[in-house]
N, C-alpha and C positions, 0 to 999 in steps of 0.2 A: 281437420280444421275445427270440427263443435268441438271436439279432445281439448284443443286447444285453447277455445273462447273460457270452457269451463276453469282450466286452470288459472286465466285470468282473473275471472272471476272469483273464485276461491280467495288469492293471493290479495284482489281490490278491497273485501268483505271479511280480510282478518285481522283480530288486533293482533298488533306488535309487540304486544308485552306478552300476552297468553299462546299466542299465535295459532288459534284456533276462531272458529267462526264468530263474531261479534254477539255480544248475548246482552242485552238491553242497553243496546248502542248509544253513546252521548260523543257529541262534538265539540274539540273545547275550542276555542278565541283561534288561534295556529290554522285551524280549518282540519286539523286531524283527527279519528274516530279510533274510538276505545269502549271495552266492554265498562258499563258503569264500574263495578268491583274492582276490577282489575285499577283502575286511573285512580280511585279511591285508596284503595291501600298502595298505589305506588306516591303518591302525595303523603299519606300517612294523617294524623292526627289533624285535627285544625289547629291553625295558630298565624292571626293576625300578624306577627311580624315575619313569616318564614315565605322565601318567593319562592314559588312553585312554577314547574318548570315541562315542555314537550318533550317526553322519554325520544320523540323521532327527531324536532329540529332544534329540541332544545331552547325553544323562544320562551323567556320567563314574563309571570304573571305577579305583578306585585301584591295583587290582590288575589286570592284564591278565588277561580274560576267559576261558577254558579254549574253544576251538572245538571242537564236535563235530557231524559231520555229526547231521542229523536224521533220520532214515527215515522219519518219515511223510513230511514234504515231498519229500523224493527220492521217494517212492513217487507222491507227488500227479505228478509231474513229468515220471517216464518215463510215467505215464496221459495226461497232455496233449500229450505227444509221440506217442504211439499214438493218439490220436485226430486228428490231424493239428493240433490247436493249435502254431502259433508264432507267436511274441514281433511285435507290429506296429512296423515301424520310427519310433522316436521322434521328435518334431518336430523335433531337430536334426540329424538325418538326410534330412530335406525338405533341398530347396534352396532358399535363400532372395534374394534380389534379388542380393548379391554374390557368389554361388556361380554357380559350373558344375554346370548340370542336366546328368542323363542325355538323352543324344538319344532313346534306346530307350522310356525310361518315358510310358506315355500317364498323361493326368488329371495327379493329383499327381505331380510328377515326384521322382524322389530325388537327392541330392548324386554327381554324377561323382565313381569312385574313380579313376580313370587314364582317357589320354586317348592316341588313336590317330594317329599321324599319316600312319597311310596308310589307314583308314577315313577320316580327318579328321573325324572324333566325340569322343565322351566318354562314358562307358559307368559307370552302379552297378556294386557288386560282383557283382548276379547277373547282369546284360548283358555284364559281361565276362568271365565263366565261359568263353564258348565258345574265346575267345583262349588261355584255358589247356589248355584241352581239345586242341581241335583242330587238326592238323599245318596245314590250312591257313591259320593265322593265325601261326603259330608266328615269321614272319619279320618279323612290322608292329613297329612300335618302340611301346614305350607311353611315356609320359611321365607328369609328374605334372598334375593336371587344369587346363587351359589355356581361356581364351576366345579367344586367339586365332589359333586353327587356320584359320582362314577365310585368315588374312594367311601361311599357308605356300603356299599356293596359289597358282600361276603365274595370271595373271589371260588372258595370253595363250591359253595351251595347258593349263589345269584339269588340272595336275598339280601334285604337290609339289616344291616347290623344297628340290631337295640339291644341289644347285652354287650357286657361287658364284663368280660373272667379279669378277677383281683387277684388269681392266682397266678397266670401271665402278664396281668396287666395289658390286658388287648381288646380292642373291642369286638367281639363277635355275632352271628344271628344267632335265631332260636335254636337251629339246627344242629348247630355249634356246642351247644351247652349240653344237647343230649348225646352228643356226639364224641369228639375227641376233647372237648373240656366238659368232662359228667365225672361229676363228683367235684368240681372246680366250683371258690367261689364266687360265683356269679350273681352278678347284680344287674339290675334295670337299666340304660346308659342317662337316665333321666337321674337315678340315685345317685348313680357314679358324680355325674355334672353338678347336684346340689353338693357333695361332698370337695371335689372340685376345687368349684364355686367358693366357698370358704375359706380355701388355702388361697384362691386367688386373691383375696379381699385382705388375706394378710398378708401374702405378697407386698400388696398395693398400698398397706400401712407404713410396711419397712419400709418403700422406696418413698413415699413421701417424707416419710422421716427422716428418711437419709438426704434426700434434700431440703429439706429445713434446715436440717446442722451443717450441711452444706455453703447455703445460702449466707448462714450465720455466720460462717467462719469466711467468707469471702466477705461478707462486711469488713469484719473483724482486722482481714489483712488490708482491704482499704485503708483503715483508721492507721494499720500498722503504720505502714508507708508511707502516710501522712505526718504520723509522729515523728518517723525517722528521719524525713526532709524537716522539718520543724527544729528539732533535737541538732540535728547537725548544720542546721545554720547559725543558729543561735549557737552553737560549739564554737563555729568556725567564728564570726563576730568576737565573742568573749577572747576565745586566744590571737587575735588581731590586735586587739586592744590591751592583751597585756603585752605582748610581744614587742607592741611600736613601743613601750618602758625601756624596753632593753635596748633601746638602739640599733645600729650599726651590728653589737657582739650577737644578736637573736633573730634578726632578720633571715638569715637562711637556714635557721630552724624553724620558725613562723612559713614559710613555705613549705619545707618538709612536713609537716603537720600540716597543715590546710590538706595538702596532696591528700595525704594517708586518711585525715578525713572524709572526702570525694571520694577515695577510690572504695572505699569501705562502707560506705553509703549507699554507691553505686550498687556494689554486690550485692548487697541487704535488700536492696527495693528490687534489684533484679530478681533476687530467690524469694522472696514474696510476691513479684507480678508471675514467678512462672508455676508457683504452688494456687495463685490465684487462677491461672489460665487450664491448670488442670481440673481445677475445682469446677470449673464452670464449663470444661467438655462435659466431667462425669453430670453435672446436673441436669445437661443437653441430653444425655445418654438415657438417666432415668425418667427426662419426662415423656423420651419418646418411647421406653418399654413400658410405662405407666399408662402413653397411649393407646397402645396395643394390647394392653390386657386390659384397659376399660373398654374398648371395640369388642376385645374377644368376648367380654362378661355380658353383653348384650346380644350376644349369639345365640340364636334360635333353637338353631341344628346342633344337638348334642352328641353328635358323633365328631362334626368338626370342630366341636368347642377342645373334644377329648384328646381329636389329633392334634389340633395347635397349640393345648396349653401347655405340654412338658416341656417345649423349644423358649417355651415366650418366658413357664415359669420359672427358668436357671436364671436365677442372680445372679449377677459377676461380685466377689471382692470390691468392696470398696476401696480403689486407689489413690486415694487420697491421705496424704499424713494427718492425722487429728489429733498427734500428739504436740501441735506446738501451741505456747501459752502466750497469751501477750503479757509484755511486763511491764511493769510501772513507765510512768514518764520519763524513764532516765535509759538515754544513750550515749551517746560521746561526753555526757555532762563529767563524767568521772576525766576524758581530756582536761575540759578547763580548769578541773581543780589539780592534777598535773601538774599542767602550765604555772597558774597560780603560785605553787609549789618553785618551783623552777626561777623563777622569778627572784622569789626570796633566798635562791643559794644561788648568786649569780658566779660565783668563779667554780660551782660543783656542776654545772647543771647537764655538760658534755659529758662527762666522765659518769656522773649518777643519777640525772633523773630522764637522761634522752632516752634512753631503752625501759624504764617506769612507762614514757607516755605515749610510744610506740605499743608500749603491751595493752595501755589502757583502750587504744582503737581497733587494737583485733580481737579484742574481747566480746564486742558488739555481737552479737549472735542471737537477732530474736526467735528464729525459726527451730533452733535445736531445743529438747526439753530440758525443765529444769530438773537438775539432781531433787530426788525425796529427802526431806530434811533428815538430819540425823539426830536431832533432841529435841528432848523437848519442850524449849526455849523456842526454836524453828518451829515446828511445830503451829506452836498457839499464833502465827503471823497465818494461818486459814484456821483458826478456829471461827464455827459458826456457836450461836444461839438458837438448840435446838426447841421446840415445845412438840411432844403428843398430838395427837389430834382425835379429841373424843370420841367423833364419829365411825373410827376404825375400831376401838378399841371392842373386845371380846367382852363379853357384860360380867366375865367374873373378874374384871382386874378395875382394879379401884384410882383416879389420875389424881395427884393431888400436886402443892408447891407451884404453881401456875402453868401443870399440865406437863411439868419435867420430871415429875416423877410417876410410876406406877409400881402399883401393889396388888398381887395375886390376892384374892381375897375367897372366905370359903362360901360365901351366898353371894347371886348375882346382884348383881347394881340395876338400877331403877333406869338402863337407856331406853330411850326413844328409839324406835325401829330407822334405819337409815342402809340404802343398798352397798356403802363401804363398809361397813362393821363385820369383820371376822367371827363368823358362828361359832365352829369347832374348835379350833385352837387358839389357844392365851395367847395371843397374839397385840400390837398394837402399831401403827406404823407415823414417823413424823408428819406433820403439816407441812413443813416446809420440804421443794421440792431440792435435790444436790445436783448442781454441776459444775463446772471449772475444780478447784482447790479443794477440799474442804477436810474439816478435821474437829471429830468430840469425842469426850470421852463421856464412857458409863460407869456409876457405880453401884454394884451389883450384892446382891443378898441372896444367896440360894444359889438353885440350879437355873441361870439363863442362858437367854442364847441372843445373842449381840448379831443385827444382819443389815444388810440393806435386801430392799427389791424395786422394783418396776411397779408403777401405779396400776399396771391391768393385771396382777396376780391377781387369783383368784380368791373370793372371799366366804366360799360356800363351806361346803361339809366335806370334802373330797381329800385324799390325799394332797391333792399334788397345791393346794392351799397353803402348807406348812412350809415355815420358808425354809430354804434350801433342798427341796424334795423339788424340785421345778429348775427350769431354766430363766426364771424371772427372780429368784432371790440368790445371794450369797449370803452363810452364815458360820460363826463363829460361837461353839456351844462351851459354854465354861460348867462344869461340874467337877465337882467333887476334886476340886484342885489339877485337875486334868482337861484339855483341849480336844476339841475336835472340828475340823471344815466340813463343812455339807455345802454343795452346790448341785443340783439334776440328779440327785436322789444316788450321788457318790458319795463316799463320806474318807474325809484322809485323815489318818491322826496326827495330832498338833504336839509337839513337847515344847516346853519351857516356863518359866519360874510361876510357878504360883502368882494369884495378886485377886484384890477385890475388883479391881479398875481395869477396863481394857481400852487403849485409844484403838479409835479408829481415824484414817488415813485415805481420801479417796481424791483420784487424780481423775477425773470424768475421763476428759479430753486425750490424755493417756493411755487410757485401760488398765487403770494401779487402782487395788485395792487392797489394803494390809491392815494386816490386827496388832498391836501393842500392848502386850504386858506394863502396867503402868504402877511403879512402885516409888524405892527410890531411884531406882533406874528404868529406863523407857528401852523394853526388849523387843524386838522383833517377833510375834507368832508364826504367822503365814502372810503371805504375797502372792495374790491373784494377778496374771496378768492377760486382760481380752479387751472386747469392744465394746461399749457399753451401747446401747443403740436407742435409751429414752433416758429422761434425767430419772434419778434414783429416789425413794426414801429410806428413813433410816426407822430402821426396828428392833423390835423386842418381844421373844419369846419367851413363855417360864414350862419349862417340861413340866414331867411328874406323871402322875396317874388323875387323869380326868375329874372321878367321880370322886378323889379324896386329896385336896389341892394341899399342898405345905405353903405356908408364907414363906412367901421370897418379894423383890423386890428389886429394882432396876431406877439411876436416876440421870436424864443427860445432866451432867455438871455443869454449872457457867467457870470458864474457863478464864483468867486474869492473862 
């Protein structure tokens, strides 16, 4: 029976919110008791117009309640603290089926607050006291509470595995290293996790980036499908209107066209809502592996960081088409002018222009790509206006003509220090960033090298800075009247015609990118075809020997 009273007691003398013994007790208006802190930040901030409210009955206060400790309850308080009453921990304090129990606790056991991995346990808050306590614990790592401490353990030699052989790629103990991986190279599993740790973090670039262009391109079909009900009503409207002209002899080809309209309409929003619907699984998909590798990069335990990040860090392929383009404002508009047509040859229009405007409605096709132009007339319909951007440029090349053209020069230039500027190689790269369409040409003096790359190449001293020596640029080197591709420090040789001028040709959204001999004919060099997976700039290298530079010279053209 006192078992009893006391549990009452306990239960009468707890706040609700904290659910532990009351701790500078205040009573608000309701007649209910809360630790002051606790009712404080469940209110939150002040603010005269917000009603505040009983977390138990819910009865609101228009006015924010005046808190003032209570002294009798405090006085009840420190009494039940002097007779040894404390607060019994709350059922959600138990562990429960997906919790990490204490190993310490007999009977019920209570929720692991941290977990040891050189006890290879898991300890409540009062089991793990001693850790804090005591110099002889002082040096065990604690982590946050883990099930699977069992799997840090060498199964060999029942010690903890902090090595890690890069020779098998496995994590191993110390035993281990001297043992059947000696002469293996073996690393700390803290090194292993910083090194890791970095691949994780570019993992976690790509997937963000890949949902941005993602997200981008589900706009993009929104808008589609918007245009396309747009385009085809106003189609359908316009050939209504000329149709009721014709009378009687056009009315039931004015319904055959509406139809073919509709149904072609249909399709087109339907293959745009289902390329939309897939777009937006996979973004579903990468935010929740983006989840999980930000969970995983806050992980403690660098042995479980090691076992979970090979599963987490396999990429899938990106399944989504990213080669379709949106196109101008014009869809079925090519029907009404048809129709139009049709109109004006009233006794031909069965025999010659019904199968013209039959063709003109299944033509509609926004989602397939477009063909690469074949001249260079085509062409200049994505020409950009290119300019340099002085901050990249190498201090021995010289920008002049409003920064479209540069010149290898044999003494440095007077730049300002800036962390884009290309140290070692003649290098330079555009300002302006490329995506969708786009197309310019260079005109060249000497030995250059025509490329695009990625904003995050590298801009030090290093090899893999040069573009095409990396997986961040592609380029196209003209000398000496002969071609060459470099792309990941491959290099494939390029034939055809001579020229000063090379277009270039980039289809982002496709994975097209081509080089152009640009003379009086516009020839084909090379055609890259991959992913592109950041917008691009456009560059320019002048080879040669370092220390005794030849005037050359590179210019983007403005194209008419």
């Amino acid at each position: 029976m006192a078992q009893k009273g006391v549990e009452l007691d306990r239960e009468s003398f707890s706040c609700s919110i904290c659910l532990d013994l009351l701790k500078d007790p205040v009573t608000i208006p309701c007649g209910h008791s809360y630790c002051m802190e606790c009712i404080q930040s469940f209110w939150g901030e002040e603010d005269e117009e917000k009603i505040h409210s009983c977390p138990q009955c819910r009865q609101t206060f228009t006015a924010r309640p005046v808190l003032v400790k209570s002294t009798m309850l405090a006085a009840l308080m420190e009494e039940l603290k002097r007779s040894g009453l404390q607060a019994a921990p709350a059922d959600h304090c138990y562990a429960g089926a997906e919790d990490v129990a204490c190993d310490v606790c007999t009977g019920r056991k209570l929720k692991a607050f941290k977990s040891c991995v050189v006890c290879v346990a898991s300890f409540c808050e009062q089991h793990l006291q001693p850790h804090y306590d005591s110099a002889a614990f002082k040096k065990h790592k604690l982590v946050d509470p883990s099930k699977t401490l069992q799997d840090n353990m060498c199964s060999r030699h029942d010690e903890v595995m902090k090595m890690f052989c890069r020779t098998d790629q496995q994590c191993i103990c110390f035993l281990c290293s001297v043992d059947q991986h000696k002469g293996h190279n073996t690393v700390s599993a803290a090194a292993e996790r910083t090194e890791r740790q970095r691949e994780l973090e570019e993992s976690r670039q790509i997937i963000q980036q890949r949902i941005q262009d993602a997200e981008k391109d589900v706009k993009l079909l929104e808008q589609e499908a918007k245009n396309i009900h747009v385009s085809a009503d106003q189609t359908v409207e316009d050939c209504e209107k000329t149709f009721s002209q014709l009378i009687r002899l056009l009315q039931e080809r004015s319904r055959d066209v509406e139809q073919q309209v509709r149904s072609q309409q249909q399709t087109e929003v339907s293959r745009v809502r289902e390329l939309q619907e897939k777009l937006e699984q996979e973004i579903a998909e990468l935010k929740r592996t983006d989840g999980q590798l930000e969970q995983l990069s806050h992980t403690e335990d660098h042995t479980e960081f090691l076992l979970s990040f090979p599963s987490l860090s396999a990429l899938s392929e990106s399944t989504h088409s990213s080669s379709f383009h949106t196109a101008p404002l014009r869809y079925f508009e090519d029907v009404t002018a048809a129709v139009s047509e049709a109109r004006d040859k009233l006794q031909n229009i069965l025999s010659e222009t019904w199968t013209n405007i039959s063709l003109r409605v299944t033509e509609v096709d926004v989602l397939l790509p477009q063909p690469e132009p074949t001249t260079r007339a085509a062409f200049f319909r994505y020409s950009r206006e290119l300019t340099l951007d002085p901050n990249t440029a190498n201090k021995m090349l010289l920008l002049s003509e409003g920064n479209r053209k540069v010149t290898l020069m044999k003494n440095e230039q007077s730049y300002s220090e800036h962390p884009d500027r290309f140290t070692r190689w003649w290098q330079v790269v555009s300002r302006e960033s490329l995506t969708g369409r786009c197309y310019w040409e260079v005109e060249m003096r000497g030995d250059v090298l025509v490329a695009v790359a990625y904003k995050n190449i590298s801009r030090g001293d290093g090899g893999d800075s040069r573009f095409g020596q990396n997986d961040k640029s592609w380029a196209l080197r003209c000398s000496n009247n002969s071609y060459r591709f470099d792309h990941n420090k491959v290099e494939t040789p390029v034939s055809g015609p001579p020229s000063s001028r090379v277009g270039v040709f980039l289809d982002h959204t496709a994975g097209i990118l081509s080089f152009y001999s640009v003379s009086e004919t516009t020839t084909l060099l090379h055609r890259v075809q991959t992913t592109f997976t950041q917008p691009l700039l456009a560059g320019v290298w002048f080879t040669g020997n370092r220390w005794s530079p030849s005037e050359a010279s590179a210019e983007l053209m403005k194209l008419k």
